[in-house]
Every structure is written in structure tokens, then in C-alpha cells.
C-alpha atoms as a printed R data frame, in Angstrom:
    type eleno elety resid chain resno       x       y       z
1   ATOM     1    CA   UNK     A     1   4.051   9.943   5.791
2   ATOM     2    CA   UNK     A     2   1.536  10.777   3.526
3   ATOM     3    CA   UNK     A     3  -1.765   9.506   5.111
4   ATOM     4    CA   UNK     A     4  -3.081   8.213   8.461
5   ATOM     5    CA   UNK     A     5  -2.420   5.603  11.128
6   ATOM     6    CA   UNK     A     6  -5.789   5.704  11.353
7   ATOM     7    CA   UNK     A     7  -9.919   6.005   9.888
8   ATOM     8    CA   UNK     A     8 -13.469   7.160  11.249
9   ATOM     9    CA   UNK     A     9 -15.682   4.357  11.691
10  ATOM    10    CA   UNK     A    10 -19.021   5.431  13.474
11  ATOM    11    CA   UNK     A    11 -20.056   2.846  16.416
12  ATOM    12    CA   UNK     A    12 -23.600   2.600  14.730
13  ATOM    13    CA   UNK     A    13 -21.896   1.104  11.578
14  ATOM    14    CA   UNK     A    14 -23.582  -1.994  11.853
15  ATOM    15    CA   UNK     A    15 -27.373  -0.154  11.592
16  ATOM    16    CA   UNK     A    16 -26.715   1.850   8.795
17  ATOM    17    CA   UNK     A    17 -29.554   1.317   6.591
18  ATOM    18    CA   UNK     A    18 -27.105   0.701   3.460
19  ATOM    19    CA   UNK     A    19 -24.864  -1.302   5.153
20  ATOM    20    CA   UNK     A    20 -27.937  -3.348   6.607
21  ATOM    21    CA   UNK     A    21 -29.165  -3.817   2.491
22  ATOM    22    CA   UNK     A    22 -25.904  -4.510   1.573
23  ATOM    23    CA   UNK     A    23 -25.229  -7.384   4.542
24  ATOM    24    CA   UNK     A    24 -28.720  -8.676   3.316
25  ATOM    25    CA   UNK     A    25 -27.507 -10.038  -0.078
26  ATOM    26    CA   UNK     A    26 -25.697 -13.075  -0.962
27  ATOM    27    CA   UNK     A    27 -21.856 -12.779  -0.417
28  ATOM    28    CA   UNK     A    28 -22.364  -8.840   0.914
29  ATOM    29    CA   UNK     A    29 -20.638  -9.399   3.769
30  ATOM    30    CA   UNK     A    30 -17.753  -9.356   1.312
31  ATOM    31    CA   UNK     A    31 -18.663  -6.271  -0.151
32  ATOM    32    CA   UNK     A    32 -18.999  -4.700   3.408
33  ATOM    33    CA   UNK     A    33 -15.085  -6.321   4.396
34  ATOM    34    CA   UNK     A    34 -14.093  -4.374   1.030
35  ATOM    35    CA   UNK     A    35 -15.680  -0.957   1.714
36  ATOM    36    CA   UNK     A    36 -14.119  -1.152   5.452
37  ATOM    37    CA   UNK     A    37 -10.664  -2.192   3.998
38  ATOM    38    CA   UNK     A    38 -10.990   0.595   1.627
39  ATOM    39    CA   UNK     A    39 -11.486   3.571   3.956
40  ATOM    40    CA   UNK     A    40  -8.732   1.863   5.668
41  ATOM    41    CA   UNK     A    41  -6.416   2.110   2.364
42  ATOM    42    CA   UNK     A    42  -7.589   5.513   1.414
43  ATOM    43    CA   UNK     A    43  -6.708   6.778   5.017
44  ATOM    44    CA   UNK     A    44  -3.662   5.429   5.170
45  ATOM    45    CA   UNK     A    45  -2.780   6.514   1.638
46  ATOM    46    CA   UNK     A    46  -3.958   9.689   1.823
47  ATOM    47    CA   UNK     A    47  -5.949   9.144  -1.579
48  ATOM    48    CA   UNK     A    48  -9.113  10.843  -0.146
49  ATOM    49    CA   UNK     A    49 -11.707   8.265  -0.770
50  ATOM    50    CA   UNK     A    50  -9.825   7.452  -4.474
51  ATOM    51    CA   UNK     A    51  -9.873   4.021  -5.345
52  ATOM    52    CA   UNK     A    52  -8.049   3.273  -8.038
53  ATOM    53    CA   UNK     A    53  -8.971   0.203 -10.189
54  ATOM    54    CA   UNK     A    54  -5.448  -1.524  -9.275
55  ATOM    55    CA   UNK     A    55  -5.930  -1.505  -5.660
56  ATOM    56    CA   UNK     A    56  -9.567  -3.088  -5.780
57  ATOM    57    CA   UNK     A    57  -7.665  -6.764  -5.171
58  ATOM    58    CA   UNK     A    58  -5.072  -5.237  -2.319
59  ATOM    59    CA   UNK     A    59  -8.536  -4.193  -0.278
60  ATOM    60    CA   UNK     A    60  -9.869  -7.603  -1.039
61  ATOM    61    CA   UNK     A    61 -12.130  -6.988  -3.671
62  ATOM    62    CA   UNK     A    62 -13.297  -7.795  -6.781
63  ATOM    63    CA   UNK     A    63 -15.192  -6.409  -9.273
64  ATOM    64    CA   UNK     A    64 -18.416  -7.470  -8.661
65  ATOM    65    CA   UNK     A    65 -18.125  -6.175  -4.901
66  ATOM    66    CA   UNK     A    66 -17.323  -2.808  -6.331
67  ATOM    67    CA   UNK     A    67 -20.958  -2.582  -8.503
68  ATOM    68    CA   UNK     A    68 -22.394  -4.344  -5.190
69  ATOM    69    CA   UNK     A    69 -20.560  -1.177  -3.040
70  ATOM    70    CA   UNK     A    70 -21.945   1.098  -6.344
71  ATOM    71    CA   UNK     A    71 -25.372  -0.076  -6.085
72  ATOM    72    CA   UNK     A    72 -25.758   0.460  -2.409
73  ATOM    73    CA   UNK     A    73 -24.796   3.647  -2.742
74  ATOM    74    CA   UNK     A    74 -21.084   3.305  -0.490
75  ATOM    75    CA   UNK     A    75 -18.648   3.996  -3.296
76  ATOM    76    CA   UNK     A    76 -18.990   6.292  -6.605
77  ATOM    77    CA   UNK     A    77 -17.709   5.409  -9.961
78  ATOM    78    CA   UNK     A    78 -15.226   7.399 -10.970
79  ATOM    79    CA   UNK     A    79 -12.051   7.702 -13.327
80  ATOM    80    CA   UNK     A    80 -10.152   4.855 -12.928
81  ATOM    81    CA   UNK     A    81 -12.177   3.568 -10.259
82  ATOM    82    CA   UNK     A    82 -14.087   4.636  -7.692
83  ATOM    83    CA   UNK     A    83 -14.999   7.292  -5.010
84  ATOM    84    CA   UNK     A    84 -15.855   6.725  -1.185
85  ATOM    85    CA   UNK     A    85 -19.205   8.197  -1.332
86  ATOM    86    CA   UNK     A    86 -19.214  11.451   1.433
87  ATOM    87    CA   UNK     A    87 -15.228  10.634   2.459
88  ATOM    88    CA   UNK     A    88 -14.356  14.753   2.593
89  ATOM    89    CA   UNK     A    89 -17.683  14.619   4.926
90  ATOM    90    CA   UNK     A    90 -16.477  11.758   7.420
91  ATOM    91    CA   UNK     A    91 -12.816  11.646   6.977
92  ATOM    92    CA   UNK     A    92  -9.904  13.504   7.379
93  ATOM    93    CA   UNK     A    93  -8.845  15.088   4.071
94  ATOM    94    CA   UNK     A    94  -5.085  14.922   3.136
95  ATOM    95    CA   UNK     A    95  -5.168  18.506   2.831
96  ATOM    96    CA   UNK     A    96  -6.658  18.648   6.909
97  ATOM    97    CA   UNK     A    97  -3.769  16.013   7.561
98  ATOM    98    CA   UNK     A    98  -0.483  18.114   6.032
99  ATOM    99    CA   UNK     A    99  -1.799  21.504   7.445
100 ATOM   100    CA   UNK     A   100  -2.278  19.690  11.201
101 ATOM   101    CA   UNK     A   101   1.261  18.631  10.750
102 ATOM   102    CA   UNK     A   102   2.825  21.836   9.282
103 ATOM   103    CA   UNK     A   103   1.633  23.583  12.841
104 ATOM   104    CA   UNK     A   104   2.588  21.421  14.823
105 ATOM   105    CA   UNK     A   105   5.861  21.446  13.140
106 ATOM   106    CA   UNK     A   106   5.644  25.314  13.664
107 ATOM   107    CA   UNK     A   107   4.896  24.587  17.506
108 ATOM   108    CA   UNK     A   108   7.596  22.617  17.279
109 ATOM   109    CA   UNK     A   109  10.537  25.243  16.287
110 ATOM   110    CA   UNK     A   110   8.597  27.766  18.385
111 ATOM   111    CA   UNK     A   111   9.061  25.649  21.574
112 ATOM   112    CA   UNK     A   112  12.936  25.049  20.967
113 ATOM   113    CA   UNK     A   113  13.695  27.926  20.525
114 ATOM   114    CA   UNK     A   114  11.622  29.399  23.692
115 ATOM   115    CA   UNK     A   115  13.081  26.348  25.812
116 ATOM   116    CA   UNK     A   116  16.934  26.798  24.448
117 ATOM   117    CA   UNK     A   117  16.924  31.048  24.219
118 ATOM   118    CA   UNK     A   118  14.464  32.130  26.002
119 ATOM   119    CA   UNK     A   119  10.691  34.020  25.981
120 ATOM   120    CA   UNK     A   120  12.034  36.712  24.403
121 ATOM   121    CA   UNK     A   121  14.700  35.211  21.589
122 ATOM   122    CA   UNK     A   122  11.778  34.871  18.550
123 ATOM   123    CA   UNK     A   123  14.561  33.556  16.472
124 ATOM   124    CA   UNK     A   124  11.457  30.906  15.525
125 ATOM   125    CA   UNK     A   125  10.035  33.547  13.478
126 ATOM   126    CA   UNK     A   126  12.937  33.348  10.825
127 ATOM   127    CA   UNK     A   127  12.702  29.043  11.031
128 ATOM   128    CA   UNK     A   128   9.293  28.950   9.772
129 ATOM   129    CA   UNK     A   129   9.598  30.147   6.438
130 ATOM   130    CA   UNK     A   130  11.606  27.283   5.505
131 ATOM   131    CA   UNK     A   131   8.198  24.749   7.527
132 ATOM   132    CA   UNK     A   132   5.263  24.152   4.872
């Protein structure tokens, strides 16, 4: 599993002064439904904030929502596509996601082998070089 079952969304979403501009224009309510679906995709992908030109259509989008998204300030061009503007400030990194699981995989072994040997066994410590 490579990204997230899940994405930050603030409760005051809906107030946020860009989001308020963007709702404001004509057919930016579709732009909004695109940046939403795209956090979504980059969460679950693990792409941190990446948005490759390709997936623009699988988060609903077209083109024109992207230079809306650009304009307001909510995505960042980039190669190939585009950047969620501040996602490494309000998301989960990929990075943040692989070393959460590589402890708790630690954890994991540690707790086995304290259940099935014992306190004192610390045949755990010879597991974990083979755990990223």
C-alpha cells in the first residue's frame, strides 16, 4: 500500500478565502470538486501533491479547471502537471507514511517475540534488520 485510506480536509474549508473566489466564478464549483478529488488521489497514491497531466480526467477535471485551480492559487504548475500548493505543509508525506509503518512493523516483531519468549528473549533485535 503505497498511500493513504485517507486526506486532511480542515472543517473551515468552505471559508477559505481562495476557495470562496474560486466558488464565486462560473462553473468553480467544478474546479473546487477537482482540487478535493485531487488531494484525495494524491493521498491515496502517495504522489505527494503530484498531479500528473494523465490523471487530470480520473479526478474529474479538465484543463481549464486546472488554470482555474492555477489562478486561485490551489495547485502549482509543474512538470507534467501540477503541484498541490502547501501539500508537505497539510498532508501526510509518503516519506511520514512508510517510516510510521516501518515502526510499527518494528513494534510489531518486538511484541511477538516478548509475548511468545519472554521479557528477556530480545531475539527482535536480530528481526529488524531485515524491517525497512
Amino acid at each position: 500500500m503505497t498511500g493513504l485510506p485517507w486526506v486532511r480536509l480542515d472543517t473551515t474549508f468552505y471559508e477559505n478565502p481562495k476557495i470562496l473566489a474560486l466558488l464565486a466564478e462560473r462553473d468553480g464549483y467544478r474546479a473546487a470538486v477537482v482540487y478535493v478529488s485531487a488531494l484525495a488521489y494524491s493521498g491515496g497514491h502517495g504522489t505527494d501533491g503530484q498531479i500528473a497531466t494523465y490523471v487530470l480526467p480520473r479526478v474529474h477535471g479538465r484543463k481549464t479547471d486546472a488554470d482555474r485551480l492555477v489562478r486561485h492559487g490551489l495547485f502549482e504548475p509543474a512538470v507534467d502537471g501540477w503541484q498541490i500548493h502547501d501539500y508537505d505543509q497539510l498532508q501526510q508525506t509518503s516519506e511520514t507514511t512508510e517510516q510510521i509503518r516501518a515502526d510499527r512493523r518494528r513494534a510489531a516483531i518486538k511484541g511477538n517475540c516478548v509475548r511468545h519468549h519472554g521479557p528477556d528473549c530480545g531475539c527482535w533485535r536480530g528481526g529488524l534488520s531485515s524491517v525497512p
